[in-house]
DRENTORFI-945800 format. One line per field, with one value per residue (C-alpha): residue in one letter; x, z, y. Coordinates in nm, 3 decimals, padded with zeros to 5 digits. Last residue first. Example, Ala and Ser with C-alpha at 12.3 -4.5 7.8 and 13.67 -1.06 7.14 Angstrom:
<atoms>
rest <- (s;a)
X <- (01.367;01.230)
Z <- (00.714;00.780)
Y <- (-00.106;-00.450)
</atoms>
This chain:
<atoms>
rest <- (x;x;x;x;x;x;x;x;x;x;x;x;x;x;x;x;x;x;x;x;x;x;x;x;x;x;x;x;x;x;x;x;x;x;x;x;x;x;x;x;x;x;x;x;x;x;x;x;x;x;x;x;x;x;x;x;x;x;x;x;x;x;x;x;x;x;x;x;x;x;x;x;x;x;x;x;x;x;x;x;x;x;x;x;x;x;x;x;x;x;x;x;x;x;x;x;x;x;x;x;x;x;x;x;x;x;x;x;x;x;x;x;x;x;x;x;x;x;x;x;x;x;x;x;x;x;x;x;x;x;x;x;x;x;x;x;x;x;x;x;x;x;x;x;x;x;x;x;x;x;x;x;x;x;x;x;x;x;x;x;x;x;x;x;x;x;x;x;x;x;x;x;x;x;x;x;x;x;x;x;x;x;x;x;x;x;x;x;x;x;x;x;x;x;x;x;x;x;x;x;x;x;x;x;x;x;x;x;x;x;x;x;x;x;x;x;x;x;x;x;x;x;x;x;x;x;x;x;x;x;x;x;x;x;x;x;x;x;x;x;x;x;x;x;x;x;x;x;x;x;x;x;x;x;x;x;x;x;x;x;x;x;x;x;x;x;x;x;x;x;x;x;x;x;x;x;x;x;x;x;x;x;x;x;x;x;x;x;x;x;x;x;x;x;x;x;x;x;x;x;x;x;x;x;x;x;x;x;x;x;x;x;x;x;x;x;x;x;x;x;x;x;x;x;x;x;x;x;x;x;x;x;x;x;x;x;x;x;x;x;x;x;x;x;x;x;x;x;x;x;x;x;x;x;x;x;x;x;x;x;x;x;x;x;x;x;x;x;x;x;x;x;x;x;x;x;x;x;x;x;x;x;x;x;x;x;x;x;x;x;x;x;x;x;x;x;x;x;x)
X <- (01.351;01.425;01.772;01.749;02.096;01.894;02.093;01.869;01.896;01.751;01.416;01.336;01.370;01.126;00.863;00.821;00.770;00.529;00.359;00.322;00.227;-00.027;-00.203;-00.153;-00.338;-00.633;-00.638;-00.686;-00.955;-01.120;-01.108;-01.255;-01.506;-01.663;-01.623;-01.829;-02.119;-02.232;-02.593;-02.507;-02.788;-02.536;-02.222;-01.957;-01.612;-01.299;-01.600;-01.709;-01.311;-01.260;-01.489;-01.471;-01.180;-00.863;-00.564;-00.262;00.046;00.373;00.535;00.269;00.020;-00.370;-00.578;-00.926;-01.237;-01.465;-01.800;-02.105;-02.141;-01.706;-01.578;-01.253;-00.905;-00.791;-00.507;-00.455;-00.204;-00.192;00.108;00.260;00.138;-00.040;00.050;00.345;00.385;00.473;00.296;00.467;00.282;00.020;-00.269;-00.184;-00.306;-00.047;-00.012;00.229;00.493;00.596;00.428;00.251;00.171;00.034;-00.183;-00.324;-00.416;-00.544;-00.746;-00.908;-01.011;-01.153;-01.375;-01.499;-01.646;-01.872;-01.661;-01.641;-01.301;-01.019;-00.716;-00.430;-00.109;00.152;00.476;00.842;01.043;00.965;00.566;00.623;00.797;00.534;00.298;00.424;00.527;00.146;-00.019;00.151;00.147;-00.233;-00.411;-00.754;-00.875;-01.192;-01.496;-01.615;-01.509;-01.157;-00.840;-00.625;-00.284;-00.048;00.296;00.223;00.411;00.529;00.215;00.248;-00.051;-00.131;-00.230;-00.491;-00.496;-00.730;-00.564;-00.643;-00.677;-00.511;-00.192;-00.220;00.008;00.272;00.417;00.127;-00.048;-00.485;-00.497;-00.254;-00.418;-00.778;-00.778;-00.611;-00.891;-01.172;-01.032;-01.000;-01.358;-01.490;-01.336;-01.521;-01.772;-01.447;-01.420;-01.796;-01.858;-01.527;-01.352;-01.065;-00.958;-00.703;-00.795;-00.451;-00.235;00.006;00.156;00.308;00.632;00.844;00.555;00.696;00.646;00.422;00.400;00.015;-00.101;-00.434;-00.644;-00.980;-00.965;-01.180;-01.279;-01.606;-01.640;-01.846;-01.910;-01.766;-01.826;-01.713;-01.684;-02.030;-02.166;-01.886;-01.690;-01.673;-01.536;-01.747;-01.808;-01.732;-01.800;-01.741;-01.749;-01.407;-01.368;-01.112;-00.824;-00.647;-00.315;-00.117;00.258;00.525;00.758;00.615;00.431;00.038;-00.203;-00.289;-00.427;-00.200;-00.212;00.091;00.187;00.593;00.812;01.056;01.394;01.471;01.864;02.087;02.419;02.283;02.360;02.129;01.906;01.855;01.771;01.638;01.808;02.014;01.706;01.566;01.185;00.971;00.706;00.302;00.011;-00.360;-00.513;-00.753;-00.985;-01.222;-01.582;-01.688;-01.824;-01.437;-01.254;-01.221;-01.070;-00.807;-00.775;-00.809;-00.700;-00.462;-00.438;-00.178;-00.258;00.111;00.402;00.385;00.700;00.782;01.065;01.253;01.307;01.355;00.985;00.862;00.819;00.448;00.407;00.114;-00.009;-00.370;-00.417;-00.679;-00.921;-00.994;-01.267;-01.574;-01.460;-01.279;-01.037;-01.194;-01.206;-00.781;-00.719;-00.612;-00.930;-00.847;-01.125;-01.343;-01.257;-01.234;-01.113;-00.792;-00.617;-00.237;-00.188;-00.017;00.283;00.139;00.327;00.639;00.716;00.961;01.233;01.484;01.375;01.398;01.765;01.874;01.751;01.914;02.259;02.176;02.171;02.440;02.710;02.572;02.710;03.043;03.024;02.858;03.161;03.378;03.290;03.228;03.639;03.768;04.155;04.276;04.535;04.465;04.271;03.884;03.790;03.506;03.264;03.145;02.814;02.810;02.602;02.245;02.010;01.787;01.451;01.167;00.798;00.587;00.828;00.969;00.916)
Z <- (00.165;00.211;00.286;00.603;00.699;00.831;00.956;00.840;00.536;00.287;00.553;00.506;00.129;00.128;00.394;00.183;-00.139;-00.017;00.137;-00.170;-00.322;-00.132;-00.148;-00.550;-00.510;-00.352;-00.588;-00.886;-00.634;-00.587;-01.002;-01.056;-00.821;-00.947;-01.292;-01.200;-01.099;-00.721;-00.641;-00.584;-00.263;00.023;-00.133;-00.281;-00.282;-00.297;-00.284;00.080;00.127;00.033;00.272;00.185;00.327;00.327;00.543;00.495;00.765;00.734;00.715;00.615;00.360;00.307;00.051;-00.074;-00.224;-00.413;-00.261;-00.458;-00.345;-00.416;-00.674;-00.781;-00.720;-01.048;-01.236;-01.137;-01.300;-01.158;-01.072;-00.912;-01.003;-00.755;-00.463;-00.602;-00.575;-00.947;-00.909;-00.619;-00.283;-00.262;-00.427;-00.189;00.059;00.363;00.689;00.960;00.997;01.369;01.539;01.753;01.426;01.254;01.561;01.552;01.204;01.287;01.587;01.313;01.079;01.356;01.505;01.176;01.090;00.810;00.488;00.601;00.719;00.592;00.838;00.639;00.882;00.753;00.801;00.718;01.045;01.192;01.168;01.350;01.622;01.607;01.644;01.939;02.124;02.104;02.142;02.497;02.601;02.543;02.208;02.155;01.836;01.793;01.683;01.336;01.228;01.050;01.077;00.826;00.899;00.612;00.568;00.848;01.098;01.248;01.469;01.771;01.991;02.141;01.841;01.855;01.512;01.246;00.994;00.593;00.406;00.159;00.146;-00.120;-00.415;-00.589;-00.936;-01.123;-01.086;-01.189;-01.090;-00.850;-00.666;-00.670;-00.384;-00.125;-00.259;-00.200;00.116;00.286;00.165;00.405;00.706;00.566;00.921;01.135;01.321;01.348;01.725;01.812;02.085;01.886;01.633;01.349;01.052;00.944;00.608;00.425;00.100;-00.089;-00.256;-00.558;-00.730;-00.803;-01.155;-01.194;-01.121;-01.023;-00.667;-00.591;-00.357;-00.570;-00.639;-00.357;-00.423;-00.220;00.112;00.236;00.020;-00.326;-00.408;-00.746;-00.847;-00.815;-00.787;-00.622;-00.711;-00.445;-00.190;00.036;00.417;00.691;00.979;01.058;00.770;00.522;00.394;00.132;-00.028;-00.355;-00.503;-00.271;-00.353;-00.006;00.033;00.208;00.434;00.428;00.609;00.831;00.811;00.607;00.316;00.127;-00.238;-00.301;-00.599;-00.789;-00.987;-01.127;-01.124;-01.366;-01.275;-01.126;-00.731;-00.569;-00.232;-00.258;00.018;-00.118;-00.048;-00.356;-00.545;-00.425;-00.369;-00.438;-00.309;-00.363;-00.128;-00.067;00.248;00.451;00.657;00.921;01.031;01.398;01.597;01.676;01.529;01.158;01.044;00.734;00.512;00.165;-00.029;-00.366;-00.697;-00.900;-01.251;-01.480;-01.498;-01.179;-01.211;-00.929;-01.070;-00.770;-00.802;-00.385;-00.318;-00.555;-00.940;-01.029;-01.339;-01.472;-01.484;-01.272;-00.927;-00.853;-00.540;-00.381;-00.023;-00.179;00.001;-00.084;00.174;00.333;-00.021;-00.053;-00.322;-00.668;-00.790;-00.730;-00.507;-00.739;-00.827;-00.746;-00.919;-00.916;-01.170;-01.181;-01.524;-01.552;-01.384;-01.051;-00.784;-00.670;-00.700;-00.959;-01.068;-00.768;-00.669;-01.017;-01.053;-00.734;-00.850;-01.170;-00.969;-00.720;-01.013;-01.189;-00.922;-00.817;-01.120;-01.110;-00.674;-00.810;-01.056;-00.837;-00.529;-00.793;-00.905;-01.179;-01.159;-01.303;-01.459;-01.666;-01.445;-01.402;-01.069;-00.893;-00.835;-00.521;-00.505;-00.245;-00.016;00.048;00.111;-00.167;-00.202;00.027;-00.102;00.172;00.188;00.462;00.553)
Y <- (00.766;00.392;00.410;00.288;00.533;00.830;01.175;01.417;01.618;01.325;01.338;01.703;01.604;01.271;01.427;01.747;01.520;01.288;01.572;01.795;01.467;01.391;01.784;01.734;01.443;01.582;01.859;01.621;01.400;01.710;01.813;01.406;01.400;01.775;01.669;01.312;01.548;01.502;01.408;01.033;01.105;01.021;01.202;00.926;01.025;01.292;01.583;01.584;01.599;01.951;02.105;02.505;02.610;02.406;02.502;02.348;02.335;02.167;02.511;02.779;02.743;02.881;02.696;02.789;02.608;02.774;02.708;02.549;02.231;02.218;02.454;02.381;02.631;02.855;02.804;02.439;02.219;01.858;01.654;01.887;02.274;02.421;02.242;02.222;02.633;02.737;03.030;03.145;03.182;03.481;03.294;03.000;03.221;03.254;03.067;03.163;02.904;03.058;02.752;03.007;03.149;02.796;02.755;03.075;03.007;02.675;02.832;03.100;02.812;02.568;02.844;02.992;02.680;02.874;02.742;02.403;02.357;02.076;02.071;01.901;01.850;01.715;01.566;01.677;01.560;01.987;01.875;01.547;01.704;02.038;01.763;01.622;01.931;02.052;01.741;01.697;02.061;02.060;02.109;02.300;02.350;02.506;02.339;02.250;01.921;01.827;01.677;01.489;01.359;01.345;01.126;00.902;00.664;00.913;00.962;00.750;00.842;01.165;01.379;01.124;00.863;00.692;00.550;00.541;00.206;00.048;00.290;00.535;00.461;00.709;00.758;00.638;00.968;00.950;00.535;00.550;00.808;00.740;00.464;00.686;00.944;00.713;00.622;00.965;00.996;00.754;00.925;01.281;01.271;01.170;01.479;01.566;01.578;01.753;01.585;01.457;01.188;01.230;01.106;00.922;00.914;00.680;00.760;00.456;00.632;00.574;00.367;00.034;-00.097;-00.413;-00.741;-00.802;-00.813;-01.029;-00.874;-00.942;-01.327;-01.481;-01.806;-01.844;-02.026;-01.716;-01.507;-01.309;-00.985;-00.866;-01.257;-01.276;-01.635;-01.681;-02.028;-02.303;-02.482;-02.700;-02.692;-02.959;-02.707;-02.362;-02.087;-02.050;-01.708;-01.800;-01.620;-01.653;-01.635;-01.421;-01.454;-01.507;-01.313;-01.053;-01.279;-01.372;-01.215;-01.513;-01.841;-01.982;-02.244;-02.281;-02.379;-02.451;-02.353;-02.495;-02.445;-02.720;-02.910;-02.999;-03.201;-03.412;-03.545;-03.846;-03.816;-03.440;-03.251;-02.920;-02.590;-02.575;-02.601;-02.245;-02.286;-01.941;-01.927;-01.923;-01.857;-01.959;-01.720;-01.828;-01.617;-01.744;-01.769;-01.745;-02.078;-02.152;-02.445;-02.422;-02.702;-02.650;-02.910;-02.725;-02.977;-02.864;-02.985;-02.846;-02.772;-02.751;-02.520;-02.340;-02.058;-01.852;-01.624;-01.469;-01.102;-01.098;-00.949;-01.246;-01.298;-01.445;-01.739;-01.948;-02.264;-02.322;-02.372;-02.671;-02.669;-02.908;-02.904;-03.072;-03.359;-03.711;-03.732;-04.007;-04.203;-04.218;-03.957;-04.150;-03.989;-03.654;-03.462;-03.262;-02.921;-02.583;-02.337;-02.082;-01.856;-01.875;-01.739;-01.457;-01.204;-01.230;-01.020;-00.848;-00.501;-00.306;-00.096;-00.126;-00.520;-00.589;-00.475;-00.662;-01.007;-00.945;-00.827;-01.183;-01.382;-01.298;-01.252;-01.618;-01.725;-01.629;-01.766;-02.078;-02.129;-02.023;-02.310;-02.539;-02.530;-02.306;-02.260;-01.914;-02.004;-01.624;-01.379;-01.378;-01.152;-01.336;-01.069;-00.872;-00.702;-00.340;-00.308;-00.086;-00.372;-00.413;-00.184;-00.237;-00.328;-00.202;00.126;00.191;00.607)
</atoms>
């Protein structure tokens, strides 16, 4: 599975090899030094992500004054010193206020999405009208109107409305509106989790298969936060056995019905099933329809599912990140887990618990324990997807 954040290519570096009389021209030097960079470059691409490392904070402003009158709107906005490292290892440094006009029109009668972003500016790609011999590294400030590429630094967004409007600060900077700064989706330098874990609802005919959709983000959200070591992707998918479906580490199903597959499904989800993915199938204790089809599934899959209780003790699912002895309690039902191949059973409505019930009725414990359980289920399929994978034939290296 690519990661968002990919490592280097897999080559080797090659160094100028010193040896006495050696004559040193600029094509060496930059080909000594270049060894230097690129290795650096290389080292925090292994170890880390890209991001904001400080600083860069965002306002708005009046227009300059040396800004000819027509251009004098409530449309500045001034980026602030500070420093970000991009997907290459590139520092980005701004070392003083810029001042920057938001000139984009906005055309159509619906409002639209702006995104401020940094980059990196190698000097040796600049057109230079005289030669020094020291040169700056720099850095450039876009405006796009799209998600912004992986190179490029996110400093701030903007949900611009139609017409000649002004820039300003949100009154809540939790939830900002329409023309507002927007600050939340900012990416900080930081270590890169080994894995971000993507997973899918999967949609089908029964009435109540997307009833826990919600609560497939909560958890995606909770994992970093409780096991550092992987990320959730932003938001969860939403999938038929039909559709492309290798895309995902875990797919989640649930409802009440039977399940009812036709040759198609079938031979695609045994596929993605015998490539290391999952399938979690979370049953309310009395949806004796969906639990008994999922065991005959997992038998005509020959992966025949067995109590957790039965497995070893040190089972991951178990055991990885989070030690459980025995299984929570969810509204009063002690959940159970049944295992065989790619397969996991829940019974007893897991999900209900990984957010926010309706009435706020459930006790931060009970969150918390789910959530616990919930990563241990991610991980499990993190971890089954990564070694299935390293015994394939695969040269992207981005197991």
């Amino acid at each position: 599975m690519t990661h968002p954040f990919p490592t280097p290519p897999i080559k080797t570096f090659e160094r100028l090899q010193a040896s006495d009389g050696l004559l040193i021209n600029a094509e060496r030097w930059r080909a000594a030094h270049e060894y230097h960079r690129l290795r650096q470059n290389a080292q925090y691409q292994c170890l880390n992500q890209p991001g904001i490392v400080c600083g860069l904070g965002v306002r708005d402003i009046p227009a300059p004054r040396q800004v000819e009158a027509k251009f004098r709107d409530g449309r500045w906005v001034q980026i602030q010193p500070g420093i970000a490292i991009d997907l290459a290892g590139n520092l980005i440094i701004v070392p003083n206020p810029y001042d920057f006009p938001i000139d984009v029109e906005v055309a159509t009668s619906e409002p639209i999405m702006i995104y401020l972003v940094a980059g990196y500016v190698d000097p040796d790609e600049l057109r230079r009208t005289q030669k020094k011999d020291i040169v700056q590294e720099t850095y450039r400030i876009d405006q796009v109107n799209s998600s912004p590429e992986s190179f490029a630094i996110e400093i701030c967004r903007i949900l611009l409305q139609p017409g000649q409007t002004t820039i300003n600060q949100p009154t809540d900077v939790f939830f900002p509106g329409y023309n507002n700064i927007d600050l939340r989706y900012r990416r900080q330098a930081q270590m890169r989790p080994q894995a971000i874990v993507r997973m899918a609802q999967i949609n089908h005919s029964d009435a109540e298969c997307a009833r826990n959709f919600f609560s497939l983000s909560y958890l995606l959200q909770a994992v970093e936060p409780l096991y550092s070591t992987l990320r959730g992707a932003d938001e969860p998918g939403q999938v038929s056995l039909a559709d492309n479906i290798q895309e995902y580490d875990i797919l989640y199903l649930t409802g009440r019905e039977a399940l009812s597959l036709n040759s198609l499904e079938f031979e695609s989800l045994k596929i993605y099933l015998n490539t290391g993915g999952v399938l979690l199938v979370d049953a309310p204790i009395d949806a004796n329809p969906l639990i008994e089809s999922t065991q005959a599934l997992a038998q005509q899959l020959e992966s025949p599912l067995k109590p957790l209780e039965e497995l070893q003790r040190s089972h991951p699912l178990r055991t990885k990140p989070f030690l459980f002895a025995a299984m929570p309690i969810v509204n009063q039902q002690l959940i159970r887990l049944l295992v065989g191949g790619g397969i996991i059973l829940v019974i007893g409505d897991l999900a209900t618990a990984w957010g926010l019930d309706r009435e706020f009725n459930l006790p931060r414990l009970t969150i918390r324990t789910a959530q616990e359980l919930g990563t241990n289920i991610l991980s499990f399929a993190w971890k089954r997807r990564q070694f299935i994978g390293l015994q394939q034939q695969d040269s992207s290296g981005q197991w």
